[in-house]
C-alpha positions as CSV (number, residue, x, y, z in Angstrom):
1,X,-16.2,22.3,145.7
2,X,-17.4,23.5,142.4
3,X,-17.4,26.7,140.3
4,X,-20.4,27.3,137.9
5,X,-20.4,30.7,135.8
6,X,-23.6,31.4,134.5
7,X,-22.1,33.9,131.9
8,X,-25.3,35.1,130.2
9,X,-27.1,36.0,133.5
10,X,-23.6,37.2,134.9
11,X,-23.5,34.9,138.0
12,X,-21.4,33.3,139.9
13,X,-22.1,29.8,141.8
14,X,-20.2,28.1,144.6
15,X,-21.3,24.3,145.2
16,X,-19.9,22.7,148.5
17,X,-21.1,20.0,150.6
18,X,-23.9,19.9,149.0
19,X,-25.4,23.6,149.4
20,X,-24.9,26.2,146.7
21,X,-23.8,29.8,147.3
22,X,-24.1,32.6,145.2
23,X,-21.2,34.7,145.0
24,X,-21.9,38.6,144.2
25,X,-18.6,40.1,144.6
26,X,-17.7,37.7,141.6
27,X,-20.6,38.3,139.6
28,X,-20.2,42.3,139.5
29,X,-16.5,41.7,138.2
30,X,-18.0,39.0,135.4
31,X,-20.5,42.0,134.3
32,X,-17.6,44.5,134.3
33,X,-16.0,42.0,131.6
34,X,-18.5,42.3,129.7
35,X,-19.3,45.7,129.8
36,X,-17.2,48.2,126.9
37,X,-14.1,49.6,127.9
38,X,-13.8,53.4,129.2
39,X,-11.3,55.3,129.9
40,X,-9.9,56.9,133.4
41,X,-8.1,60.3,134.1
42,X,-5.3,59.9,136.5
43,X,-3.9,63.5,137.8
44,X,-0.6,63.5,138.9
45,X,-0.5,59.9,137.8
46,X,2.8,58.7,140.2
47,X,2.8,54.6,139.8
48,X,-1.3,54.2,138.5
49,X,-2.2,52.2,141.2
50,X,-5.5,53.0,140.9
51,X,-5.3,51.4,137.5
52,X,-4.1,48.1,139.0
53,X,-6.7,48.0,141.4
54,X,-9.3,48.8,138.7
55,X,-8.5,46.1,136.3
56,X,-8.0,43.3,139.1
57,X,-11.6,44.6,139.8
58,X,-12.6,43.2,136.7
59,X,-13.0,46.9,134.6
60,X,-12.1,47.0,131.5
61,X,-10.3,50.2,130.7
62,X,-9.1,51.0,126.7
63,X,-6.9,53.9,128.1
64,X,-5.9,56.3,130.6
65,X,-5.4,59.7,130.1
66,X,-2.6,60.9,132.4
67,X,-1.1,64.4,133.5
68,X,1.9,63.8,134.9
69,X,4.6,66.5,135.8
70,X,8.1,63.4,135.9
71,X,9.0,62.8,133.2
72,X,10.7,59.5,133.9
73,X,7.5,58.7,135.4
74,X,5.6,59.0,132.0
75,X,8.6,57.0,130.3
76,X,8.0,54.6,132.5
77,X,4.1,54.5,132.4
78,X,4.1,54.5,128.3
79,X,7.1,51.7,128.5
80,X,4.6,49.7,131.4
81,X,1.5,50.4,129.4
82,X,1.8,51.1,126.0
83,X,-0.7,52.6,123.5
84,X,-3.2,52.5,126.8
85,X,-1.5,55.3,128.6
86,X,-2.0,59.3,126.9
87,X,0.4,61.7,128.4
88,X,-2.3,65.0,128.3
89,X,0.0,67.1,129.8
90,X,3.1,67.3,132.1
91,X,1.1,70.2,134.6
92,X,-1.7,70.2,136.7
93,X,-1.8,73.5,135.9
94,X,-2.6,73.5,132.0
95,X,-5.3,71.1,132.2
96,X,-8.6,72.5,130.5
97,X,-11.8,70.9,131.4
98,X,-13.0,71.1,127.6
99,X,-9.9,68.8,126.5
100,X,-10.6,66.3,128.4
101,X,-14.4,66.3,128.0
102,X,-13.6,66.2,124.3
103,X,-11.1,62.9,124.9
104,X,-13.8,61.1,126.8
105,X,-17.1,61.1,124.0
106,X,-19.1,58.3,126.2
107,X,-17.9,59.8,129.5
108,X,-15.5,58.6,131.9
109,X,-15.1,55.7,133.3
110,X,-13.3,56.7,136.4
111,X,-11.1,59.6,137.9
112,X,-8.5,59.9,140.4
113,X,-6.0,62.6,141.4
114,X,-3.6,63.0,144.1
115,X,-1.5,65.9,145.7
116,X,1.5,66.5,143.1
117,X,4.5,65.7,145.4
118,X,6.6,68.4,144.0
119,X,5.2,71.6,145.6
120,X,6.4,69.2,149.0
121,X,9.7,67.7,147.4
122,X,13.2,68.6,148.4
123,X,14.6,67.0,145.4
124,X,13.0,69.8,143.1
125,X,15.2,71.4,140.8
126,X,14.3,75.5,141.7
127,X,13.7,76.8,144.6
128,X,10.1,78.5,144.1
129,X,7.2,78.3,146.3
130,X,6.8,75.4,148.1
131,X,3.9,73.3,150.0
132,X,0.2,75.1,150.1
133,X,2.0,78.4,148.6
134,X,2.6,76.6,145.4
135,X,-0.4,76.7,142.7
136,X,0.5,72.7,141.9
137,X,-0.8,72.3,145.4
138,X,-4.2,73.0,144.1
139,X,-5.4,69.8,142.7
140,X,-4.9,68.2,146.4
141,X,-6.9,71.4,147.6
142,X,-9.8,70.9,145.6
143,X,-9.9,67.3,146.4
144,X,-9.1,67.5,149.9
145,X,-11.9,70.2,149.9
């Protein structure tokens, strides 16, 4: 078989056995790698593996802002990552709409968050409310909801 890349036009061609095939899944990650980069927010970050998904997808992303309560979790995620990760803030619960809307000028690219594990954990260092009962709860609430 063959491969042809039509860059310009953002295609992507398959020749076999004579008979050529267009290949869209390809094409849409050739555009994304040529569109600018952006930049996701990732609440209650954990591992990023939205992040790895994105950029095997073909997305170019110039940074990720992250709030992230671990802090051996953002060690490791700056260490992983470098200058693409921002630590924004180590609670869900200080997040302000404005600041993140004043990080992201052209918009974002993508968003994620996940239910913060420690309102669930039983590795947590104080014994305060726990499960729903506990505000950090919220972020899975409202996307749950």
């Amino acid at each position: 078989y063959r491969m042809m890349l039509d860059l310009e036009g953002s295609r992507v061609y398959v020749r076999a056995g004579g008979e050529t095939v267009r290949l869209d899944v390809l094409s849409e990650v050739v555009k994304r790698m040529k569109q600018a980069p952006g930049t996701v927010l990732s609440l209650c970050a954990g591992l990023l593996v939205e992040l790895y998904v994105m950029l095997e997808l073909g997305y170019r992303i110039d940074r990720v802002l992250v709030v992230e309560e671990c802090l051996v979790m953002c060690d490791m995620l700056l260490k992983t990552h470098g200058t693409m990760i921002q630590i924004m803030s180590h609670g869900v619960l200080t997040v302000v709409d404005e600041d993140v809307i004043g990080l992201c000028p052209g918009g974002l690219l993508a968003g994620f968050a996940g239910p913060p594990c420690t309102p669930w954990s039983c590795l947590r260092d104080d014994r305060g409310a726990m499960g729903f009962d506990d505000p950090r709860s919220m972020v899975f609430k409202k996307c749950a909801g």
